[in-house]
C-alpha positions, 0 to 999 in steps of 0.5 A, spaced: 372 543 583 373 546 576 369 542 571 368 541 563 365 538 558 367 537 551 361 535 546 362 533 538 357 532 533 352 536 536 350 538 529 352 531 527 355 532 520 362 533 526 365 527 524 372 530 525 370 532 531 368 525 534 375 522 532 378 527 537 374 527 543 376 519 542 383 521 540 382 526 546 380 520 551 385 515 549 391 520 549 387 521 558 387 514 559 395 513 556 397 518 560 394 517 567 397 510 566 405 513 564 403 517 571 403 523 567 403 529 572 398 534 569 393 529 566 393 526 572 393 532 576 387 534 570 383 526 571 383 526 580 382 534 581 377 536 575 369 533 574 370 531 566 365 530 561 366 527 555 361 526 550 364 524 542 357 523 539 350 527 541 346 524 534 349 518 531 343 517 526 346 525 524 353 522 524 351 516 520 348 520 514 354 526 514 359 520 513 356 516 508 354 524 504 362 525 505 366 531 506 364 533 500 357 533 499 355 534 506 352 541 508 352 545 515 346 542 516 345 535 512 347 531 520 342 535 523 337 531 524 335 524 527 333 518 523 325 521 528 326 528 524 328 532 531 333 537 529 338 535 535 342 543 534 336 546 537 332 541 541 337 540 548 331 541 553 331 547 557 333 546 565 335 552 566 329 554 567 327 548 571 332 550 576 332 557 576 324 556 578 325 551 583 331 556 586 326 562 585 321 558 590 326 557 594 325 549 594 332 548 593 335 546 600 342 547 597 345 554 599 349 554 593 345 552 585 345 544 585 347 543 577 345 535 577 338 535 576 334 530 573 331 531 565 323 532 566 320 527 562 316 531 558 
């Protein structure tokens, strides 16, 4: 089954980007609904992810700065002080480890595992 993941504001100053995916979601809805063909055909044969925010703390400290004062990196950073750009947690290696020890019981790679707790 094809997949596919749109995620805005991973470096949190992508306040245009937020706008779109919710644009991006509402014009989905709306034409599902019409009975569109294409997106219905998109919506029932696709896993979709859709994620419009990844760091609201990030968000809020860009549109409050404003386009004009607000630098590459200036929503970067969460109201705790983690850089949220660089700091997705690594779970390839989970998987790729757990395969490699063959205690994957799939025969092909499982991509829904869960988010270590540390």
């Amino acid at each position: 089954e094809p997949e596919f993941r749109y995620i805005a504001g991973a470096h949190g100053n992508e306040v245009l980007g937020r706008e779109l995916i919710l644009l991006l979601m509402q014009f989905m809805c709306q034409e599902y609904l019409a009975g569109n063909p294409r997106i219905v055909h998109l919506i029932e044969d696709t896993r979709i992810h859709l994620l419009p925010s990844v760091n609201p703390d990030g968000y809020d400290k860009a549109y409050k700065a404003g386009s004009e004062l607000g630098g590459w990196s200036l929503g970067r950073w969460t109201q705790d002080g983690i850089d949220i750009n660089n700091n997705f947690p690594d779970l390839n290696s989970l998987l790729w480890e757990s395969e490699d020890q063959k205690k994957s019981k799939r025969k092909v790679p499982n991509h829904h595992i869960p988010i270590p707790d540390w």
